[in-house]
N, CA and C atoms of all chains as a GROMACS GRO file, in nm:
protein
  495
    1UNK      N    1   0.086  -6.021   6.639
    1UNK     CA    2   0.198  -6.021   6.543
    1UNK      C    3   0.305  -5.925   6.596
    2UNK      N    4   0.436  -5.956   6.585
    2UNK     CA    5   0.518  -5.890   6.657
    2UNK      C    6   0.605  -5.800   6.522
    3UNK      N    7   0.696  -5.756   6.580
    3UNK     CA    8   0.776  -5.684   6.483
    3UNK      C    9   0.880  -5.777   6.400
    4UNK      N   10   0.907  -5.865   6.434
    4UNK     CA   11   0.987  -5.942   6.350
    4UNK      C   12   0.940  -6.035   6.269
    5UNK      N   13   0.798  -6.067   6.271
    5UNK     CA   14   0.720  -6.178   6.209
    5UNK      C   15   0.672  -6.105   6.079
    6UNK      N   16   0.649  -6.203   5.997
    6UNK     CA   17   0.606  -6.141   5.841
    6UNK      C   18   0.487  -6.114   5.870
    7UNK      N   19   0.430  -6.043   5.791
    7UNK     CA   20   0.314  -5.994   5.788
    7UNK      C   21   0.204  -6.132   5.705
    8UNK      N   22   0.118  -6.185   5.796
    8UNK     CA   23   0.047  -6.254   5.784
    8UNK      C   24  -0.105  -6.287   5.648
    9UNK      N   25  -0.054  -6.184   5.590
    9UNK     CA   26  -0.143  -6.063   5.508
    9UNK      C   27  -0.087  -6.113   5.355
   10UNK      N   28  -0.116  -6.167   5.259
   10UNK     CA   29  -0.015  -6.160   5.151
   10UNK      C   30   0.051  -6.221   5.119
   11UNK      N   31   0.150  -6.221   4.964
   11UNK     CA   32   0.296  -6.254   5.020
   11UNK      C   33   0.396  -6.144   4.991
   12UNK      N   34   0.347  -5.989   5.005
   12UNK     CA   35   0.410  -5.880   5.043
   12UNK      C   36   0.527  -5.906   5.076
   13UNK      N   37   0.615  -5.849   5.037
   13UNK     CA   38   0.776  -5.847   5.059
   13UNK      C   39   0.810  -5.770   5.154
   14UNK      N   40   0.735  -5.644   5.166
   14UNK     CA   41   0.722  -5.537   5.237
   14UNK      C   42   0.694  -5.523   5.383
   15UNK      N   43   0.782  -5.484   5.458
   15UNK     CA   44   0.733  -5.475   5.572
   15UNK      C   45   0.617  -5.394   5.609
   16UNK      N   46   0.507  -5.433   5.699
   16UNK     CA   47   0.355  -5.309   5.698
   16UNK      C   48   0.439  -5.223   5.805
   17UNK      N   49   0.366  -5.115   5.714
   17UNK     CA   50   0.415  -4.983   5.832
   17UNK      C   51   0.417  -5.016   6.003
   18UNK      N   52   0.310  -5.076   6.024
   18UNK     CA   53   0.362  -5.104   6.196
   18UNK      C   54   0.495  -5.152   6.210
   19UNK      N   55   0.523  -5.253   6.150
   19UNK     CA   56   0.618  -5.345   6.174
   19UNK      C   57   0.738  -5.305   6.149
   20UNK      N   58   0.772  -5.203   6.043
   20UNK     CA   59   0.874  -5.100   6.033
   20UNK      C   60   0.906  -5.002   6.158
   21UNK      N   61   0.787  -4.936   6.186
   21UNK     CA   62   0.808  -4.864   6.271
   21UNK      C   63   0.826  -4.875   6.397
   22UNK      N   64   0.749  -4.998   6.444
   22UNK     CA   65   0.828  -5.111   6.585
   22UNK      C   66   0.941  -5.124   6.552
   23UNK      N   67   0.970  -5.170   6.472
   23UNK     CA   68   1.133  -5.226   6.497
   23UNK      C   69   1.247  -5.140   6.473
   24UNK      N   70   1.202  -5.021   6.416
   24UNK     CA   71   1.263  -4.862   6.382
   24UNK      C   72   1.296  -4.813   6.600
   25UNK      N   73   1.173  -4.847   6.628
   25UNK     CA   74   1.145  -4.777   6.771
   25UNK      C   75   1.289  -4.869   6.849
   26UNK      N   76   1.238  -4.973   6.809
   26UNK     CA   77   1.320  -5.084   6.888
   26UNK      C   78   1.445  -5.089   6.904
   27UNK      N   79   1.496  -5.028   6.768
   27UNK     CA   80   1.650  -5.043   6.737
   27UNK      C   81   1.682  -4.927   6.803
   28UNK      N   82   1.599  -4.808   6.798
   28UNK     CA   83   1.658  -4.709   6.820
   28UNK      C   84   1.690  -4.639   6.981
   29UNK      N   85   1.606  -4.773   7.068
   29UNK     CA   86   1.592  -4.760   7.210
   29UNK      C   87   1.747  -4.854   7.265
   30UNK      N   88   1.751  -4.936   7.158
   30UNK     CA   89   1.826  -5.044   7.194
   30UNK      C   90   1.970  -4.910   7.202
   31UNK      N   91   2.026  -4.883   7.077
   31UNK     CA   92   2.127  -4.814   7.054
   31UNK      C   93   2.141  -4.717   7.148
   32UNK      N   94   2.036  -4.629   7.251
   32UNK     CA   95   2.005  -4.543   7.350
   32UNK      C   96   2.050  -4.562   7.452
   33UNK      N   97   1.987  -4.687   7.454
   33UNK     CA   98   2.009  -4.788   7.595
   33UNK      C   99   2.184  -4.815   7.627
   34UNK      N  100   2.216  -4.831   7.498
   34UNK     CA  101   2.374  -4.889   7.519
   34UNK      C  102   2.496  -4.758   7.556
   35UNK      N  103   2.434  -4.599   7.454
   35UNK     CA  104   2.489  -4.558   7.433
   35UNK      C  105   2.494  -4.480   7.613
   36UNK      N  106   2.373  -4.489   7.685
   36UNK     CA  107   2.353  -4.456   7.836
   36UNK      C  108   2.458  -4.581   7.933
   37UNK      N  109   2.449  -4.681   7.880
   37UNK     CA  110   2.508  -4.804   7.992
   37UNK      C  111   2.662  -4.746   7.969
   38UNK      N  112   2.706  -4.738   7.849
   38UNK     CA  113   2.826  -4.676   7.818
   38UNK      C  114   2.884  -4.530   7.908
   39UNK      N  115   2.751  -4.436   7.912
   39UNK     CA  116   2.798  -4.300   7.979
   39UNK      C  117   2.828  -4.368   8.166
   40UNK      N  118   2.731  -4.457   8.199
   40UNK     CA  119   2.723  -4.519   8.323
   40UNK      C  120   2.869  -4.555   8.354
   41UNK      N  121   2.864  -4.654   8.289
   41UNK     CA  122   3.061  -4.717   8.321
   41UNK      C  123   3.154  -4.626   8.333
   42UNK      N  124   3.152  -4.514   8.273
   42UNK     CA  125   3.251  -4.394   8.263
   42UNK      C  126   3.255  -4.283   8.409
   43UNK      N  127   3.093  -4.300   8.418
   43UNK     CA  128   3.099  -4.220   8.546
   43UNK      C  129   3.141  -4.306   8.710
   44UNK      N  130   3.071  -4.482   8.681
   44UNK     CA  131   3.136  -4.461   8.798
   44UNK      C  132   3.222  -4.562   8.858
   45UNK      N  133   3.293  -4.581   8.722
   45UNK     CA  134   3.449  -4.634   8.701
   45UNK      C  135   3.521  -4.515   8.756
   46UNK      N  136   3.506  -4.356   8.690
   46UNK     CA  137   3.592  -4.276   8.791
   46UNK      C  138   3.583  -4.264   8.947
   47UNK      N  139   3.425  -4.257   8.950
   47UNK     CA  140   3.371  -4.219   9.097
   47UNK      C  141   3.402  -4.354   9.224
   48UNK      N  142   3.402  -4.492   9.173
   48UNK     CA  143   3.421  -4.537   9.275
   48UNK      C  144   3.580  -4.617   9.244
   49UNK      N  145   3.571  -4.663   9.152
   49UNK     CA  146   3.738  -4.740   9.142
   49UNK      C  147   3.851  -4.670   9.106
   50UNK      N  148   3.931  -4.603   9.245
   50UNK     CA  149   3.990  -4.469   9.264
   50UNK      C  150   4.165  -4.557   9.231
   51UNK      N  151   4.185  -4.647   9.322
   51UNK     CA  152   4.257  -4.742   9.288
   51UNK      C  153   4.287  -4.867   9.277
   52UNK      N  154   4.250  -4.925   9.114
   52UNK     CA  155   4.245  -5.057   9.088
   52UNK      C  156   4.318  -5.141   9.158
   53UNK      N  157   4.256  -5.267   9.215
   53UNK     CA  158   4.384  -5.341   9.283
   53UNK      C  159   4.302  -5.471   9.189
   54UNK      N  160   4.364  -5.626   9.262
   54UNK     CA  161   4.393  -5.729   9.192
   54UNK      C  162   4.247  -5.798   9.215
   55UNK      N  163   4.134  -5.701   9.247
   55UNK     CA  164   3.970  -5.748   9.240
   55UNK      C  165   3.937  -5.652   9.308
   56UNK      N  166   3.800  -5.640   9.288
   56UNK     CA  167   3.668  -5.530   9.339
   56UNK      C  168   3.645  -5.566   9.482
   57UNK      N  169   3.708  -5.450   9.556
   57UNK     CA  170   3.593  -5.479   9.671
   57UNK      C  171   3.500  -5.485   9.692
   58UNK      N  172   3.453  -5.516   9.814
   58UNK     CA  173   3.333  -5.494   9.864
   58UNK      C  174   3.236  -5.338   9.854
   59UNK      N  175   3.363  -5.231   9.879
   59UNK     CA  176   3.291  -5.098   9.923
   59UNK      C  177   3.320  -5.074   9.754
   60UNK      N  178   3.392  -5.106   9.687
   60UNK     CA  179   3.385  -5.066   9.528
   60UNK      C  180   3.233  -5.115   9.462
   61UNK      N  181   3.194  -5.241   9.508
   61UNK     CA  182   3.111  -5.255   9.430
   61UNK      C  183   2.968  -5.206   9.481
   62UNK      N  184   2.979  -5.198   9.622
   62UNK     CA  185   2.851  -5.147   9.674
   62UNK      C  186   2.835  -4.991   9.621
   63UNK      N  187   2.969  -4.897   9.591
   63UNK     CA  188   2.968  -4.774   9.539
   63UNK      C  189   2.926  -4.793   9.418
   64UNK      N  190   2.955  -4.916   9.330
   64UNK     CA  191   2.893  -4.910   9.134
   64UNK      C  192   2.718  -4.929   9.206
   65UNK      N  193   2.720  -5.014   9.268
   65UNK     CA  194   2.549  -5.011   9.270
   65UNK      C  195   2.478  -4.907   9.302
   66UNK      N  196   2.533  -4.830   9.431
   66UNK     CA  197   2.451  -4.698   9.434
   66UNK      C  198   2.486  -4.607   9.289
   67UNK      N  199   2.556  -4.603   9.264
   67UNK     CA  200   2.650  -4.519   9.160
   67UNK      C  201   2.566  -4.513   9.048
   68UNK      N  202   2.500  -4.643   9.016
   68UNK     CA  203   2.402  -4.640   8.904
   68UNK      C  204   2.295  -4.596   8.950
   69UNK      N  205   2.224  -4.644   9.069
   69UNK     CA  206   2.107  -4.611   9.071
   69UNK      C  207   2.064  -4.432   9.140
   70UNK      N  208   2.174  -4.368   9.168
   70UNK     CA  209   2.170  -4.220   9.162
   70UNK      C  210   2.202  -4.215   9.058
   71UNK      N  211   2.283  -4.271   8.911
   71UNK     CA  212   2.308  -4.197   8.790
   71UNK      C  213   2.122  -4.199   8.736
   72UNK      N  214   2.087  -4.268   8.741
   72UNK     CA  215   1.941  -4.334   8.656
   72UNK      C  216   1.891  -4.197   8.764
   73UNK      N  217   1.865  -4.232   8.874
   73UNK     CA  218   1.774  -4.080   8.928
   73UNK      C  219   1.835  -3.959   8.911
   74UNK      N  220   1.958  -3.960   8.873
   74UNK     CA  221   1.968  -3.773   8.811
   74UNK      C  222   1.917  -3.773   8.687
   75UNK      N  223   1.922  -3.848   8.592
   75UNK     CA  224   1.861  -3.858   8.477
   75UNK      C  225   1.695  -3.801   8.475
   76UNK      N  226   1.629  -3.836   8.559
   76UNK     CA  227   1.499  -3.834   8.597
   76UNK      C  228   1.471  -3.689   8.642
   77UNK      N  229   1.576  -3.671   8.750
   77UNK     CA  230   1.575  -3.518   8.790
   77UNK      C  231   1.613  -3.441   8.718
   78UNK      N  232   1.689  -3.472   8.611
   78UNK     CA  233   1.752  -3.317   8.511
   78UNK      C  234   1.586  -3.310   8.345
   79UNK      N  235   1.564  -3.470   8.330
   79UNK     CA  236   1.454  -3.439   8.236
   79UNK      C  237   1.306  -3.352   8.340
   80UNK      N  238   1.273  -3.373   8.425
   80UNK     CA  239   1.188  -3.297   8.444
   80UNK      C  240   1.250  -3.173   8.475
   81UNK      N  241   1.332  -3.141   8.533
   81UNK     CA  242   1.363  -2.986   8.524
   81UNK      C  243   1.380  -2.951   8.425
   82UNK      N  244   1.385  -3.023   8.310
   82UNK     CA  245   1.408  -2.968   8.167
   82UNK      C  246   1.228  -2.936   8.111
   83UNK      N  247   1.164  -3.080   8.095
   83UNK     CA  248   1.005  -3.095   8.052
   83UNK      C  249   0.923  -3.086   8.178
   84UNK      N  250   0.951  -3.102   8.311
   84UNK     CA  251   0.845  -3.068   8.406
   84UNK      C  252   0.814  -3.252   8.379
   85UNK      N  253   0.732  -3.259   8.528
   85UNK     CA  254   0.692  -3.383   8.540
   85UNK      C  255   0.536  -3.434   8.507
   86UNK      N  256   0.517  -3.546   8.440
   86UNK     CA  257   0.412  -3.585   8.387
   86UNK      C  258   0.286  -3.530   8.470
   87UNK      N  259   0.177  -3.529   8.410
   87UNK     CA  260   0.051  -3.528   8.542
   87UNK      C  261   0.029  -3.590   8.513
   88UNK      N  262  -0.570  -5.153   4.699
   88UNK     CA  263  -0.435  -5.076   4.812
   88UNK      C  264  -0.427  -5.099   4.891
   89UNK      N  265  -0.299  -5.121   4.912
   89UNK     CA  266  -0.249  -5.178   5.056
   89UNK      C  267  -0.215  -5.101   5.173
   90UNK      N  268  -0.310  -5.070   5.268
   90UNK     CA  269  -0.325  -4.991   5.306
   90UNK      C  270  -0.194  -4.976   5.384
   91UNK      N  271  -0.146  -5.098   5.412
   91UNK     CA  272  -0.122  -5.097   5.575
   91UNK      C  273   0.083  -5.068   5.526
   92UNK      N  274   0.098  -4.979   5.421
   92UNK     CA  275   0.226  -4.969   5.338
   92UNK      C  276   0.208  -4.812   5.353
   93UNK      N  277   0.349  -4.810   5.365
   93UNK     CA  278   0.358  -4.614   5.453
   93UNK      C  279   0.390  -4.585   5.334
   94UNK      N  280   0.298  -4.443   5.267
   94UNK     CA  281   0.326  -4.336   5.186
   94UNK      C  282   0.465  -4.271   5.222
   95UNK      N  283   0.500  -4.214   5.175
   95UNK     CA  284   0.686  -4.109   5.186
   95UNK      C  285   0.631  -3.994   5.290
   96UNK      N  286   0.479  -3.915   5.299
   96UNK     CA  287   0.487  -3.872   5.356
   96UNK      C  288   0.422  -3.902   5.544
   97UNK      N  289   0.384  -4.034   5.538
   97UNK     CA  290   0.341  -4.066   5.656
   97UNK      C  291   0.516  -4.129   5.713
   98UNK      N  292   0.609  -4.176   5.610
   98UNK     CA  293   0.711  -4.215   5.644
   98UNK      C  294   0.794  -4.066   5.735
   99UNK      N  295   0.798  -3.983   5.638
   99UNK     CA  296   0.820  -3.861   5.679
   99UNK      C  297   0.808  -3.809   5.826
  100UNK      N  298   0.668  -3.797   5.826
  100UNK     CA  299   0.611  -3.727   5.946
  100UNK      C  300   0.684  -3.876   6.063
  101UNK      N  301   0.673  -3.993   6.072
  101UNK     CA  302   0.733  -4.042   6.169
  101UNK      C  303   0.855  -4.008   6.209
  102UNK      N  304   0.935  -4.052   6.092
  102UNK     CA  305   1.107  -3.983   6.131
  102UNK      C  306   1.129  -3.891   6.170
  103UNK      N  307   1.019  -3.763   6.166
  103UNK     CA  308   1.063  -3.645   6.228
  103UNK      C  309   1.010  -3.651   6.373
  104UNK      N  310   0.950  -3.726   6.404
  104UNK     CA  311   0.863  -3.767   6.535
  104UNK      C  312   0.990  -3.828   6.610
  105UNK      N  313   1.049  -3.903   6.547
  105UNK     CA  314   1.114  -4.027   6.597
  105UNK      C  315   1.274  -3.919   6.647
  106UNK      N  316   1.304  -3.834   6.513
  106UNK     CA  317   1.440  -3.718   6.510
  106UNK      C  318   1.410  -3.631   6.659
  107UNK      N  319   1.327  -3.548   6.651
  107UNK     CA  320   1.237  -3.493   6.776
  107UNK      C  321   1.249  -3.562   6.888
  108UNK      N  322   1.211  -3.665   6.934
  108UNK     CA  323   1.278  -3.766   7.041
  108UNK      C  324   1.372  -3.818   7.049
  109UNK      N  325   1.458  -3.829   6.972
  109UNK     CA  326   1.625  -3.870   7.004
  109UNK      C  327   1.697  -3.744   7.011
  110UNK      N  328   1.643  -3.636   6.935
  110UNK     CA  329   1.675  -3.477   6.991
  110UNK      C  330   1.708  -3.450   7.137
  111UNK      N  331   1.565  -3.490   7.156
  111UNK     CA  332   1.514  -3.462   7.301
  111UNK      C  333   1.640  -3.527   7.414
  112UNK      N  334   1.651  -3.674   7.383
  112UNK     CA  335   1.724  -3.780   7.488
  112UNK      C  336   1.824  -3.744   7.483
  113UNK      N  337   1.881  -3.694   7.369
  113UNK     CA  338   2.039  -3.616   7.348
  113UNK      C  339   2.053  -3.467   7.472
  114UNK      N  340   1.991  -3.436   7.504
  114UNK     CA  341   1.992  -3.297   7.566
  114UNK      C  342   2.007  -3.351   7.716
  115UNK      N  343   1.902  -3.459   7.729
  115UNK     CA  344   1.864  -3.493   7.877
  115UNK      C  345   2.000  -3.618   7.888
  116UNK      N  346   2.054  -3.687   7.863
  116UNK     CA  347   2.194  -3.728   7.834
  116UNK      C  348   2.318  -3.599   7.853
  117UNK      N  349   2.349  -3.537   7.761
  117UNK     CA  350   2.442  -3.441   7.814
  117UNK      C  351   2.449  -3.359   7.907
  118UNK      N  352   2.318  -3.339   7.947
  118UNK     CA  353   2.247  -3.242   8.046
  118UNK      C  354   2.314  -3.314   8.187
  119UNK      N  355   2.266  -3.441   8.190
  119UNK     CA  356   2.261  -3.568   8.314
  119UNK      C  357   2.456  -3.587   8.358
  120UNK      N  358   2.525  -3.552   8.210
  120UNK     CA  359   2.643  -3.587   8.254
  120UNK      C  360   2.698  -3.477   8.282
  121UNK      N  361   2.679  -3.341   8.247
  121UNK     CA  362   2.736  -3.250   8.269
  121UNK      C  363   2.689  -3.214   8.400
  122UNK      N  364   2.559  -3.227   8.453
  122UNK     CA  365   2.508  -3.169   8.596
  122UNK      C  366   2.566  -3.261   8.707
  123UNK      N  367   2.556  -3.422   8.652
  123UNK     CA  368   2.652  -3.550   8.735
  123UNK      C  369   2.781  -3.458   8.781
  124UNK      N  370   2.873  -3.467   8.678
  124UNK     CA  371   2.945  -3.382   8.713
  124UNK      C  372   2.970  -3.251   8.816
  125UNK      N  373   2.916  -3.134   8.766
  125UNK     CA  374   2.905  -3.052   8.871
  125UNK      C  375   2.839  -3.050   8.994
  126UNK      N  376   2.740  -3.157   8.984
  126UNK     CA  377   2.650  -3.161   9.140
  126UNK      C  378   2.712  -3.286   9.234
  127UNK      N  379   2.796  -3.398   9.182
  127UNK     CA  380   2.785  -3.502   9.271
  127UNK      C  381   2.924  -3.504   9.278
  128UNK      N  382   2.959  -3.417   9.400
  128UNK     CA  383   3.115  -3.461   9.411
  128UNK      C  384   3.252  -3.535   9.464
  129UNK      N  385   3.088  -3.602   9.602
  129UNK     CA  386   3.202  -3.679   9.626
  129UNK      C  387   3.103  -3.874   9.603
  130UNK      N  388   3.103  -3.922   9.667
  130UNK     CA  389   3.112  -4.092   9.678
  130UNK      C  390   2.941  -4.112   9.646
  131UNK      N  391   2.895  -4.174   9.525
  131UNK     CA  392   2.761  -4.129   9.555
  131UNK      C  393   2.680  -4.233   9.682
  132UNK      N  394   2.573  -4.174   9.695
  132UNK     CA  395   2.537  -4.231   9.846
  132UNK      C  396   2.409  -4.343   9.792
  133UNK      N  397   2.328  -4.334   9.920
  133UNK     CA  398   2.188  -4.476   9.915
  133UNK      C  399   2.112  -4.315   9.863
  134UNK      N  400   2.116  -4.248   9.873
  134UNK     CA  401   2.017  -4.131   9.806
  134UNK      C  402   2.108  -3.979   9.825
  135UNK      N  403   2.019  -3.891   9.698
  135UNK     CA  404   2.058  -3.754   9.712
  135UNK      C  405   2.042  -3.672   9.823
  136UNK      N  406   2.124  -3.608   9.865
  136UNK     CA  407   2.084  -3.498   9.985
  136UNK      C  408   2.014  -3.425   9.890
  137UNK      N  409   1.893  -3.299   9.966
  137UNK     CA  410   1.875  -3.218   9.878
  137UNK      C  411   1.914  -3.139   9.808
  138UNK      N  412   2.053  -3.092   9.836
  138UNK     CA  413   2.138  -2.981   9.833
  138UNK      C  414   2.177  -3.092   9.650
  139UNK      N  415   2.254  -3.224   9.673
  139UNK     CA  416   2.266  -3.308   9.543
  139UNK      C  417   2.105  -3.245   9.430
  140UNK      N  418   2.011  -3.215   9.497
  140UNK     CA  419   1.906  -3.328   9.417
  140UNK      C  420   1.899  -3.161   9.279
  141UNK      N  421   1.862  -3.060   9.424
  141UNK     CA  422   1.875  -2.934   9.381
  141UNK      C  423   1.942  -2.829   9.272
  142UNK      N  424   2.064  -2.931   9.322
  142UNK     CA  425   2.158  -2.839   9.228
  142UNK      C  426   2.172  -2.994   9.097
  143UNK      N  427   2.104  -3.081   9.094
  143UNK     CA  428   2.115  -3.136   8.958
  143UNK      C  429   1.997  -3.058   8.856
  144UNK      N  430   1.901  -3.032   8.953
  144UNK     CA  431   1.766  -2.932   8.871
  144UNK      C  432   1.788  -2.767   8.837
  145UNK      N  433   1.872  -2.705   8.909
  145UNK     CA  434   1.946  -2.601   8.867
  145UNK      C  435   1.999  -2.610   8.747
  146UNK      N  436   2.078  -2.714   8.771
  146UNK     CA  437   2.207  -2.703   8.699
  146UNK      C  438   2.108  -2.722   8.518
  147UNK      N  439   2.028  -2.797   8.526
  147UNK     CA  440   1.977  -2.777   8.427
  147UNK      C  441   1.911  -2.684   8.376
  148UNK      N  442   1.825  -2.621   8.447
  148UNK     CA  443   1.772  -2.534   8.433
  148UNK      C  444   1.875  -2.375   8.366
  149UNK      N  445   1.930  -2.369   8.414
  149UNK     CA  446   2.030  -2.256   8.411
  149UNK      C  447   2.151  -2.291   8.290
  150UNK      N  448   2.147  -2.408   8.278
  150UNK     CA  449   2.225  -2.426   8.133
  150UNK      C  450   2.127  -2.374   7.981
  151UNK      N  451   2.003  -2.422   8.033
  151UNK     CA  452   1.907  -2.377   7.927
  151UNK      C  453   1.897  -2.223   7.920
  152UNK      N  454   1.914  -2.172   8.024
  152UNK     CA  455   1.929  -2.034   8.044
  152UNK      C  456   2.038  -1.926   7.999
  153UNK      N  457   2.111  -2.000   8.007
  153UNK     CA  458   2.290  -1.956   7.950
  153UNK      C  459   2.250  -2.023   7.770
  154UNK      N  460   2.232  -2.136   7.733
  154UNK     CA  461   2.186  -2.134   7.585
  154UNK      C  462   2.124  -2.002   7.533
  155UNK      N  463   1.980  -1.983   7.564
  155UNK     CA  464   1.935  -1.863   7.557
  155UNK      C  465   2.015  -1.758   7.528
  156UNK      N  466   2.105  -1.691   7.608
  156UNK     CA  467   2.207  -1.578   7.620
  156UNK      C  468   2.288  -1.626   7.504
  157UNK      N  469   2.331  -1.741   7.476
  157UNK     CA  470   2.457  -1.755   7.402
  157UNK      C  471   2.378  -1.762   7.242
  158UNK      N  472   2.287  -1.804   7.244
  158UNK     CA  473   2.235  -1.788   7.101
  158UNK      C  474   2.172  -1.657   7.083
  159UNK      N  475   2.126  -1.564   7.147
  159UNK     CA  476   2.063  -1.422   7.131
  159UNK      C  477   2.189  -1.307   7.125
  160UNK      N  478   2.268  -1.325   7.159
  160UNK     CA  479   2.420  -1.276   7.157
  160UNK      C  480   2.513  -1.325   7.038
  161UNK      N  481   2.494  -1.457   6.984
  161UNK     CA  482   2.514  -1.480   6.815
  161UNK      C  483   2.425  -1.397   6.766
  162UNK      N  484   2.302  -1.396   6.747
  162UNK     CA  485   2.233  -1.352   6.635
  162UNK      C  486   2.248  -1.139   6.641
  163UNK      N  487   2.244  -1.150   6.739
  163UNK     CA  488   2.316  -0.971   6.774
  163UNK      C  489   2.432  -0.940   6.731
  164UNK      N  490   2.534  -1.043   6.658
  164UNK     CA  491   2.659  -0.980   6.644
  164UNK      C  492   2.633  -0.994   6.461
  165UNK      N  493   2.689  -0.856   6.394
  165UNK     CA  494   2.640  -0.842   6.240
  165UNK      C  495   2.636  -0.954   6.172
   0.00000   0.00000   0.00000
C-alpha cells in the first residue's frame, strides 16, 4: 500500500498514520528538492553564463554540467564537515 | 481502536523529528552556498582540487565556530 492509496482497512476517512507521514516525508523532500534545484540555477547561471549570447554553447553547457555535479559534491563535503561521515 | 490513527502526541513527536531535519538541511544549504561561494572561484572543473575541497570543509567548520563566538558574546552583553 502506498501513500496515496486509501487505506484498505475500513471505510475510515482518515488517513493511517503511515500514510500521513509518507506523504508528509514526501512533500517535504519534494519542496527541498526544488528549493536546492532553485539554489543550483543561481549558482551556475552566474558561474558559467558570463555572457548571454543568442544560444548556449558548447563550453557553457559542459560548465552547467560540471557546475552541478561539484555543486551536489560540496553539499556532501560541507554536511560531513558539519555531522562527520556515516560509518 | 484504531490503532493505526496517530494520537496528538505521537503526531507531535514526528513533527518535531521531521522540524529537526529540515532544521538540519537548512544549515547544510546555506552552509553549501555560502562556502560555494567563498571556496570556488573560478570555472568549476571535472573535480575539486584539494585546496577547493578543503577550504569548502573549513569554511564550514569555522562558520560554526564564529556562531559559537557570536552567540556567547550576545548572551555576555547585560
Amino acid at each position: 500500500m502506498d501513500a496515496f492509496s486509501s487505506p484498505s482497512s475500513g471505510s475510515s476517512s482518515q488517513p493511517s498514520a503511515e500514510a500521513f507521514m509518507d506523504q508528509f516525508k514526501v512533500q517535504l523532500a519534494q519542496a527541498h528538492a526544488e528549493e536546492f534545484l532553485e539554489t543550483i540555477r543561481g549558482k551556475c547561471f552566474d558561474k558559467c553564463i558570463t555572457k548571454p549570447g543568442t544560444s548556449l554553447s558548447g563550453s557553457e553547457s559542459s560548465c552547467i554540467s560540471r557546475c552541478v555535479d561539484r555543486y551536489i559534491e560540496a553539499t556532501g563535503i560541507v554536511s560531513r564537515a558539519l555531522f562527520g561521515s556515516p560509518r | 481502536m484504531d490503532n493505526s490513527s496517530m494520537n496528538s502526541q505521537e503526531l507531535e513527536r514526528f513533527l518535531d523529528q521531521e522540524k529537526q531535519k529540515a532544521m538540519l538541511n537548512e544549515v547544510v544549504s546555506k552552509l553549501t552556498s555560502v562556502c560555494w561561494d567563498k571556496c570556488i572561484t573560478g570555472s568549476p572543473g571535472s573535480k575539486f582540487s584539494s585546496s577547493e575541497s578543503t577550504c569548502l570543509s573549513n569554511c564550514a567548520k569555522r562558520y560554526v565556530d564564529m556562531t559559537r563566538i557570536i552567540v556567547s558574546r550576545f548572551q555576555s552583553m547585560g
